[in-house]
Structure formats: structure tokens, C-alpha cells
C-alpha positions in Angstrom: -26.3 -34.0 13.8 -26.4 -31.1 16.3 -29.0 -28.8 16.5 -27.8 -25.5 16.7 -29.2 -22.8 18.3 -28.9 -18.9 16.9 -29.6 -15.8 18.9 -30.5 -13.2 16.6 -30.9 -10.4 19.5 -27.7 -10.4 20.6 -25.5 -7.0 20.2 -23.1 -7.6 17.8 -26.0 -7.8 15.0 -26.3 -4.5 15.7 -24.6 -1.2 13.8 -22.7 1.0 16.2 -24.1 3.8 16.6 -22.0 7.0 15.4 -20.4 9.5 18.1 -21.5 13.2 18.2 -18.3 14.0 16.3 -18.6 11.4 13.8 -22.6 12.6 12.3 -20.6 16.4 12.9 -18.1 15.4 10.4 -20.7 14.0 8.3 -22.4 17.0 7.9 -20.4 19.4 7.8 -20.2 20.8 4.8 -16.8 22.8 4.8 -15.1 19.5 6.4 -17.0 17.7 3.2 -15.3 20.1 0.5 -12.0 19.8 2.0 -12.2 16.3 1.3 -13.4 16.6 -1.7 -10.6 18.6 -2.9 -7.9 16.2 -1.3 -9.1 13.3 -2.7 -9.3 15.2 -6.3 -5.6 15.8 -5.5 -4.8 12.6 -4.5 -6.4 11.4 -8.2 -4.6 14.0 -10.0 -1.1 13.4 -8.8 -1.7 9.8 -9.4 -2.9 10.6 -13.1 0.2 13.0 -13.5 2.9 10.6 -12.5 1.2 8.0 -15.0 1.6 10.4 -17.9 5.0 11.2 -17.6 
């Protein structure tokens, strides 16, 4: 049996940190309704096309 060896310090354990852009979008809290509202869409058209 081999003994195997783990390096837990490498970079891949580690989360990616996010862009400037991507904590903007995050944040943002007119680019937050707008999704908000498209995904409500998205839902109702889905809910509409099942009831008819």
C-alpha cells in the first residue's frame, strides 16, 4: 500500500477571489431589482403557459 501524500496549501483549495465588477454587481441594489423582476417574469411565463 502507498502512502500518499496531500498538500493542503496548495491554490486550488482556495476560493477565487471576486473582481471589482463582480462585488459591484453584488451590491448594487438597482442591478439586484432588475433581477429580481426578470426572474419573477421568467416564473410567470412558465406558470402561464402551464395553465393554458
Amino acid at each position: 500500500m502507498e502512502n500518499k501524500k496531500y498538500n493542503a496549501n496548495k491554490d486550488e483549495f482556495y476560493p477565487p477571489i471576486p473582481t471589482g465588477w463582480t462585488k459591484f454587481f453584488r451590491t448594487c441594489f438597482i442591478y439586484q431589482i432588475y433581477k429580481f423582476f426578470k426572474l419573477n417574469l421568467k416564473i410567470m411565463l412558465i406558470v402561464v403557459k402551464g395553465h393554458s
